[in-house]
N, C-alpha and C positions, 0 to 999 in steps of 0.2 A: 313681306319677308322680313324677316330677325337683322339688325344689323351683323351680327355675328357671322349669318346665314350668308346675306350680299357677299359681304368683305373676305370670307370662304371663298365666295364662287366666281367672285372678280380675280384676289391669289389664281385659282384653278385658270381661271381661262387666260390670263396672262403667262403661266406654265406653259399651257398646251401650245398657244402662238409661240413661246423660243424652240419647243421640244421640235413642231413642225417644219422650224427651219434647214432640221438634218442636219445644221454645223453647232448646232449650241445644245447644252445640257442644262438640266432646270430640276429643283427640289424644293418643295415649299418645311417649309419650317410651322407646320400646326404649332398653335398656344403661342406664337411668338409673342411679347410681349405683354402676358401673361404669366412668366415666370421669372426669375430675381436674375436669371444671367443676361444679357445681352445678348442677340438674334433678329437678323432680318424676316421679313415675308418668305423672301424667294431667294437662294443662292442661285448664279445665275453664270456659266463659263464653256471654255474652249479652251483650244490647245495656245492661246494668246493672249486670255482675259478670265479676271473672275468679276463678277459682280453682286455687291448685296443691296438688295431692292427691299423697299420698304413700298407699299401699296396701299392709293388712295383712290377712290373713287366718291364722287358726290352730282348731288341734283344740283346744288349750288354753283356761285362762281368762283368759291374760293372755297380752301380747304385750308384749318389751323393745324398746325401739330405745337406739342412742348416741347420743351427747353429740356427733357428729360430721354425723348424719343428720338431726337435729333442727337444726343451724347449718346447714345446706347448703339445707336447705328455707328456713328466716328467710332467707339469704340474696339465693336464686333469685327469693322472692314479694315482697323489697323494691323490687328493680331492675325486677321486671316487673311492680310492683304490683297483686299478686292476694292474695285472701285465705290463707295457707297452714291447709292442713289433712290431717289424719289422717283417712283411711277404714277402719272396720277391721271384718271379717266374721267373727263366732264361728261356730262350725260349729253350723248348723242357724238361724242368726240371720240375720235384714237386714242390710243395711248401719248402721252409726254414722259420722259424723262431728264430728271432736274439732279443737278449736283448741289451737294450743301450750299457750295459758293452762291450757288443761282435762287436760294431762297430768299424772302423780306423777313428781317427782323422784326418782332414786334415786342410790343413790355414786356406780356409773358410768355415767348418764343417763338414761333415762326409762321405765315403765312405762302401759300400756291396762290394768288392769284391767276383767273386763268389767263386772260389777255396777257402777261408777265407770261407765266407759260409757254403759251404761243410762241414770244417771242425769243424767249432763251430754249427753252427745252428743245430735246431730240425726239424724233420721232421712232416707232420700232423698230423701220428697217435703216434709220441710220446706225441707231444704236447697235445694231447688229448687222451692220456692213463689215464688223473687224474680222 
C-alpha cells in the first residue's frame, strides 16, 4: 500500500473511533499539508473541547516530523483555538496522543520516540474522557 494510501486510512480510522464515541465530532482535512495554508489531519471537538490532530503512524519506533509541521500545526490551533496535538500509532499499538510540549527536540526538528510516548502520551479514551 502507497504511503499516501496508509496515512489516508490511519486519518480515517482514527475519525471513525472519535465519531463512535456519540460525544465527539471529527473531520479530516484531505491534502493537509499539502497546500501553502496551515491545517491539521483531523479537527477534532465537543460542547467542551476542540482539538487539531496531526496523525502518525509507523513500523518503526520512532517517528521524525519538521521544524515546519510542528509551526503549521501551533499555528492553525492558535487562530482556531484548539488544543494541537500528535496522534501517533506504532504498529501493533493503540493510539498515543502527545502535546507539542511532550516532543524531543532534534537539529532539524522533532522526534515521537515510542517508549517516550508510552510514558507521556494519552491514551484514546483518556483523551476523550472530557
Amino acid at each position: 500500500m502507497a504511503n499516501k494510501s496508509k496515512g489516508s486510512n490511519t486519518e480515517r480510522d482514527l475519525l471513525h473511533k472519535f465519531w463512535s464515541t456519540g460525544k465527539w465530532c471529527a473531520i479530516r482535512s484531505a491534502g493537509s499539508g499539502s497546500m501553502k495554508y496551515p491545517g491539521p489531519d483531523l479537527l477534532v471537538g465537543n460542547l467542551f473541547r476542540r482539538m487539531s490532530i496531526e496523525c502518525k503512524s509507523t513500523k518503526d519506533d520512532k517517528v521524525y516530523l519538521n521544524e515546519h509541521d510542528v509551526e503549521q500545526l501551533k499555528e492553525f490551533s492558535k487562530v482556531f483555538d484548539a488544543k494541537p496535538l500528535f496522534a501517533v500509532k506504532f504498529s501493533k499499538k493503540d493510539w498515543l496522543f502527545l502535546a507539542i510540549e511532550d516532543l524531543q527536540k532534534t537539529p532539524k526538528g522533532y522526534v515521537i520516540d515510542s517508549k517516550v510516548a508510552e510514558l507521556r502520551g494519552l491514551s484514546f479514551g483518556e483523551i476523550t474522557s472530557y
